[in-house]
C-alpha positions in Angstrom: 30.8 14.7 17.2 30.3 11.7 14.8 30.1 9.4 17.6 26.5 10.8 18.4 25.3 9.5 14.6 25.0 5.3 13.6 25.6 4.8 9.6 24.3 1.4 10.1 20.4 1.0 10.8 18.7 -1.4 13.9 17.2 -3.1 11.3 17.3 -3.2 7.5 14.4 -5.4 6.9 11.4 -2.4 8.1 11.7 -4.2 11.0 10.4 -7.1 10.6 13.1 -8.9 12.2 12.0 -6.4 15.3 8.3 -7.1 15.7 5.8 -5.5 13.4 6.9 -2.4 10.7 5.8 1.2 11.8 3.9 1.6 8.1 1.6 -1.2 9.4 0.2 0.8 12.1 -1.0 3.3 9.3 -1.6 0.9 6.4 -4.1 -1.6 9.1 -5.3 1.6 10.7 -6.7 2.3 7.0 -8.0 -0.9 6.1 -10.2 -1.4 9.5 -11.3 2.3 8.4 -12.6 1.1 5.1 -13.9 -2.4 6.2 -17.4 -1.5 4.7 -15.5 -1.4 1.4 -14.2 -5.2 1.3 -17.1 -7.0 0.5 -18.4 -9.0 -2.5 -15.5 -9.5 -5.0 -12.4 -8.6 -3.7 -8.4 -8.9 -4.8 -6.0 -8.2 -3.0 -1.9 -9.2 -4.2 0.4 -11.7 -2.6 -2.4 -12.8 0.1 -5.9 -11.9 1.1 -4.6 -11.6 5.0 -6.5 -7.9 4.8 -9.9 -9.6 3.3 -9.8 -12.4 5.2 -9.0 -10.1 8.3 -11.4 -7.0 7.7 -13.7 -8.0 5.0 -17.7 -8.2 5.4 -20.4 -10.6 3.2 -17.1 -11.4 0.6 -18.7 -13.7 -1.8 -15.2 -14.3 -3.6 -11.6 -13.7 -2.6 -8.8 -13.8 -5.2 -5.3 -12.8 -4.4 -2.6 -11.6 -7.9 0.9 -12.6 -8.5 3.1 -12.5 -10.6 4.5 -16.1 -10.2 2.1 -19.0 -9.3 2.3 -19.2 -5.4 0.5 -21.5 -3.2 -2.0 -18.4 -2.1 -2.2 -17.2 -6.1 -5.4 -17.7 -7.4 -4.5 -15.3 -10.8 -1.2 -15.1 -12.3 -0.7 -11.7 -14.0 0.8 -8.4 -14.1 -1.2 -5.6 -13.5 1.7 -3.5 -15.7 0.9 -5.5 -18.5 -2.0 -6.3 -18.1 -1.3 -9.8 -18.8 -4.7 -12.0 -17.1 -6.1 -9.3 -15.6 -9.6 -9.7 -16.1 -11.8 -6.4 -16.4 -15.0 -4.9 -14.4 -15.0 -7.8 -12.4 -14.1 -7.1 -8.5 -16.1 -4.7 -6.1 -13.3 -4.2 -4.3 -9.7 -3.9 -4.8 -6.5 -3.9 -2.1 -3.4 -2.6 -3.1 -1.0 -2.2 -0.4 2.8 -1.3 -0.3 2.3 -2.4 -4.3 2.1 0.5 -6.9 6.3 1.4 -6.0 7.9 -1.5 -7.3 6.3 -1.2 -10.4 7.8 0.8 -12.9 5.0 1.4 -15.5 3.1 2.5 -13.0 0.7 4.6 -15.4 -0.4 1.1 -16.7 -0.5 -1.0 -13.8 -3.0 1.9 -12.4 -5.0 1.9 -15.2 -5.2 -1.9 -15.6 -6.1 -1.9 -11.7 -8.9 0.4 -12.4 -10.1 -1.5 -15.8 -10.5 -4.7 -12.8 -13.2 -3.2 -10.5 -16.8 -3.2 -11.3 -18.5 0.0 -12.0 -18.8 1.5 -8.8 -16.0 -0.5 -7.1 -14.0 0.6 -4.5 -9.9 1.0 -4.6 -7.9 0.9 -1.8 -4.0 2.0 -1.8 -1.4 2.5 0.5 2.1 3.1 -1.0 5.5 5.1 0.3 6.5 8.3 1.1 9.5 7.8 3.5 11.4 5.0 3.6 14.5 2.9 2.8 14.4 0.8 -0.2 12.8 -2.4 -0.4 14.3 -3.8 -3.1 14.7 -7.9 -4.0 15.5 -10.3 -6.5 12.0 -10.6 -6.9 11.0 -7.4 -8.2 12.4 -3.8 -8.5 11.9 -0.6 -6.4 10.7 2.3 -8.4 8.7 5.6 -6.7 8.6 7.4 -3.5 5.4 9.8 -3.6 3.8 12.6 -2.2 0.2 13.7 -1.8 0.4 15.8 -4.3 2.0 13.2 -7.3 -0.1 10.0 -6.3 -3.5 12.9 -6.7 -2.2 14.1 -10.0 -1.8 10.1 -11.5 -5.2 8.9 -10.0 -6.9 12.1 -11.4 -5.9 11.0 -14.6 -8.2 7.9 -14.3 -11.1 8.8 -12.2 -12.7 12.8 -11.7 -11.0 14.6 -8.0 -14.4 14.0 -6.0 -13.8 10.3 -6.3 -10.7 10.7 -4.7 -9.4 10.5 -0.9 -6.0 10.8 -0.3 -4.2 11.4 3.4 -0.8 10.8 4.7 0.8 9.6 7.8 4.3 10.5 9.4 6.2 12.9 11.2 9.8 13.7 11.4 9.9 11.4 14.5 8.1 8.1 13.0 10.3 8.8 9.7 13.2 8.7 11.4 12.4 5.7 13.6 11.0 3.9 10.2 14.1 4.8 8.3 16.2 3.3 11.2 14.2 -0.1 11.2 12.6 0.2 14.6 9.3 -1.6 15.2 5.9 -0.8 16.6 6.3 -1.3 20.1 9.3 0.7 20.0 7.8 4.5 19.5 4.8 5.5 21.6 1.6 5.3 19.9 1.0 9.0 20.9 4.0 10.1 18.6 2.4 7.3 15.8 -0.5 9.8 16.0 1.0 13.0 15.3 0.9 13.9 11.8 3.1 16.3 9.8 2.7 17.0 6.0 6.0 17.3 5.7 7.1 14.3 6.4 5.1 11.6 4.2 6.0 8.1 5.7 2.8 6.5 4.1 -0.2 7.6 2.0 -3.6 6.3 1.4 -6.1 6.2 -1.2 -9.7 5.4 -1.7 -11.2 5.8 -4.9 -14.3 5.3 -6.5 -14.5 3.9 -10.0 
């Protein structure tokens, strides 16, 4: 009987080692949905591959760190606060971020205090998955629709809010087991289930 279960994952790096992560599928899906969004002043953290990818009429791109990197244009920390300038950006990305922050309360609030009246914040963060955990930074949250509503709600009012999620018990098994993109059809990538919360997304509104 425990011959027909594997302890050991294909892949513990998302599988990147594979080809391309399953939360990609959802997180780019996202993005190219909300291309309209990235334009003017955007930020995005670690690179500006999404901006530079799916953004429209950007006058100015800046990309956040926390250490000074060759693609780092602002050194800070958005749980501190620490050179985070305020109400300047129309637009910012936040993917696959918000989990390996512990004060997460801040880092949100600090985000929002960035964009420009009227700016635009897009999110993507975990529901599902293994931990991604480095020497580089910590690995905090797993959410749910219903949390990551109740902590944005505390920042901006509910009708400035869109939230979905992505994932069924198929795709969470395959992304817990490292397998890549090409390796699950995209008709089971489609398929959603509530239940099973692989990734979520959020657009809001300042």
């Amino acid at each position: 009987m425990l011959n027909n279960f594997s302890i050991r994952p294909k892949s513990r790096n998302f599988g990147f080692d594979r080809g391309k992560p399953i939360d990609r599928f959802y997180i780019e899906k996202f993005i190219e949905n909300n291309r309209a969004e990235i334009t003017g002043h955007v930020l995005e953290v670690g690179d500006n591959f999404y901006t530079r990818t799916y953004g429209d009429n950007v006058t100015k791109s800046d990309v956040l760190n926390l250490i000074s990197s060759n693609e780092a244009t602002i050194v800070g920390d958005l749980a501190t606060g620490e050179n985070i300038p305020h109400g300047v950006f129309d637009c910012i990305i936040l993917t696959q971020v918000i989990h390996v922050i512990y004060d997460i309360k801040m880092a949100l609030n600090h985000t929002f205090n960035a964009l420009k009246p009227g700016g635009t914040l897009l999110l993507t963060t975990s529901g599902l998955s293994s931990s991604c955990r480095t020497d580089f930074h910590g690995d905090y949250w797993r959410f749910t629709d219903t949390s990551l509503r109740k902590l944005l709600n505390e920042l901006v009012d509910e009708e400035r809010i869109e939230i979905d999620v992505f994932g069924n018990v198929a795709v969470a098994k395959a992304f817990l087991d490292g397998l890549a993109i090409h390796e699950i059809p995209e008709a089971i990538l489609g398929i959603k289930d509530d239940h099973y919360q692989v990734i979520l997304t959020a657009k809001v509104k300042k």
